[in-house]
N, C-alpha and C positions, 0 to 999 in steps of 0.2 A: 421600366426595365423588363424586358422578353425575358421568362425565364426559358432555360433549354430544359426538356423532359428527358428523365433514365432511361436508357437503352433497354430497350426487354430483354437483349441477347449481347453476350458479352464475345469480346473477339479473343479472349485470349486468361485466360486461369493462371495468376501468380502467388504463390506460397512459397512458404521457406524450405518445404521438399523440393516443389519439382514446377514445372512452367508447361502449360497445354495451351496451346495455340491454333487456332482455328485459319487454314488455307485453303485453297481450291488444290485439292488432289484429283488425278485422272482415275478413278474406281479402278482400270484395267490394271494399273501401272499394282494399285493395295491386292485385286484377286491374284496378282499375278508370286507376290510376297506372298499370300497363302497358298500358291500352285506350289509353288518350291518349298514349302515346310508348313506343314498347320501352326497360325500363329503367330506369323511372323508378319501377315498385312494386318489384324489387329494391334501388332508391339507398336506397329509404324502408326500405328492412329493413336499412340498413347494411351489403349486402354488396356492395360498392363493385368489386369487379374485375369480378364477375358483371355490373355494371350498367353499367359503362362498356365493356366488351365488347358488348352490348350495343347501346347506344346509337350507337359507333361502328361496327358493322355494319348496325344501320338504316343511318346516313346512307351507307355507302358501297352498300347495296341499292337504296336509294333515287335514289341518284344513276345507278347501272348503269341501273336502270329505267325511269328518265323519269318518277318517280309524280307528281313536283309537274306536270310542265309535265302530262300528262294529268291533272290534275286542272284547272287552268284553264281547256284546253279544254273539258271540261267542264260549269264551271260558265260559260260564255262559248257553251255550244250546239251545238259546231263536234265532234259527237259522232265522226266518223268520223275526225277530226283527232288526236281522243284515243287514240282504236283504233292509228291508224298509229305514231304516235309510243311508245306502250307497248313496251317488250321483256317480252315473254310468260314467256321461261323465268326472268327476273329476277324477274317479277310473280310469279309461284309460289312463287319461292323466298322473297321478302319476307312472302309470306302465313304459309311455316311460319314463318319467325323470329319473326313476329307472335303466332302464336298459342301457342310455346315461351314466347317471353317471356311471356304471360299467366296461361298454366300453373304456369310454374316458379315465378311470386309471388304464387300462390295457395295453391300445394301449400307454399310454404317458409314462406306466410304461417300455415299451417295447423300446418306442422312447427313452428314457433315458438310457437304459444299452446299448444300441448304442450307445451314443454319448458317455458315458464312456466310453468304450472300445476302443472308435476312440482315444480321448484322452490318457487314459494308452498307449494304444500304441506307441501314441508320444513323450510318458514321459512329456505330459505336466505342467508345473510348475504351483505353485499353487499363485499368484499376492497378492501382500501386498496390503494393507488398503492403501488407500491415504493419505499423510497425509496432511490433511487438516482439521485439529481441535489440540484442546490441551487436553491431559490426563489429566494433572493433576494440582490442581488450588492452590496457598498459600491459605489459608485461615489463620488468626491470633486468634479473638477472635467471630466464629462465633457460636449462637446455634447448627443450623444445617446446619451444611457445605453439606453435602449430597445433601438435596433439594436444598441449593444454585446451587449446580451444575449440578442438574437436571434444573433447571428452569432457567438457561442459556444455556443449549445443552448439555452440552459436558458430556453425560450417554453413549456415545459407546464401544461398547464391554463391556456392566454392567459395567463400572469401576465407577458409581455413588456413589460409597459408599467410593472410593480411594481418600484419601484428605490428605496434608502435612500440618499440626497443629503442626503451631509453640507454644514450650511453652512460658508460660508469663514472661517474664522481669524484 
């Protein structure tokens, strides 16, 4: 009997939080989510600390800086209004974060179709959940079974709202 060897690289991360799955993305399509908001081509690549770090440093650069309000003057004419109102050493600093963030989810968008591709190649399988919880709870005569079973854990994989209600006797 051939045994089959472990995948070095897995295609896909299953837990009772949350489900990360490895695709071929186009990098242009992830910088372009970071063009339009620092942040948001990392959220898209499912690396969520990176991207809310992120995002919550735009808005607090953002804020140091005055970007919106000079942008209004701006686009209202009052160009010299814009000028005064900017803080310069914040404006600089907002451009690197701007253009890290574009960088880092381009490069990780690129690091990603790598390690896809590494994987498809080795047909690697895709690992089941652990099973270390219960789906699905009796409940008899409760209001709201749902929140019961939310507010005992066991909402993985949305199944919070799956409840066996037995009828009354």
């Amino acid at each position: 009997m051939k045994l089959i060897p472990p995948a070095r690289r897995k295609r896909a991360h299953l837990s009772q939080l949350t489900t990360t799955h490895f695709h071929l993305r186009h990098p242009l399509v992830v910088a372009f989510f970071s063009f339009s908001f620092p942040g948001f081509g990392n959220l898209m690549q499912q690396r969520y600390a990176t991207a809310f770090m992120l995002i919550l440093w735009e808005l607090f650069i953002n804020t140091k800086a005055h970007i919106n309000t000079g942008i209004l003057y701006s686009l209202l004419g009052d160009f010299e209004k814009a000028k005064a109102v900017l803080d310069e050493r914040w404006l600089m600093f907002y451009v690197a974060i701007y253009m890290y963030s574009i960088w880092d989810s381009y490069l990780g968008s690129v690091d990603m179709n790598k390690l896809y591709l590494l994987a498809d190649r080795e047909d690697a399988p895709i690992s089941s959940i652990p099973n270390g919880i219960v789906l699905l709870i009796r409940c008899d005569e409760q209001q709201w079974p749902a929140v019961e079973q939310l507010l005992r854990g066991h909402h993985a994989l949305g199944l919070a709202g799956v409840h066996d209600k037995q009828p009354n006797r």
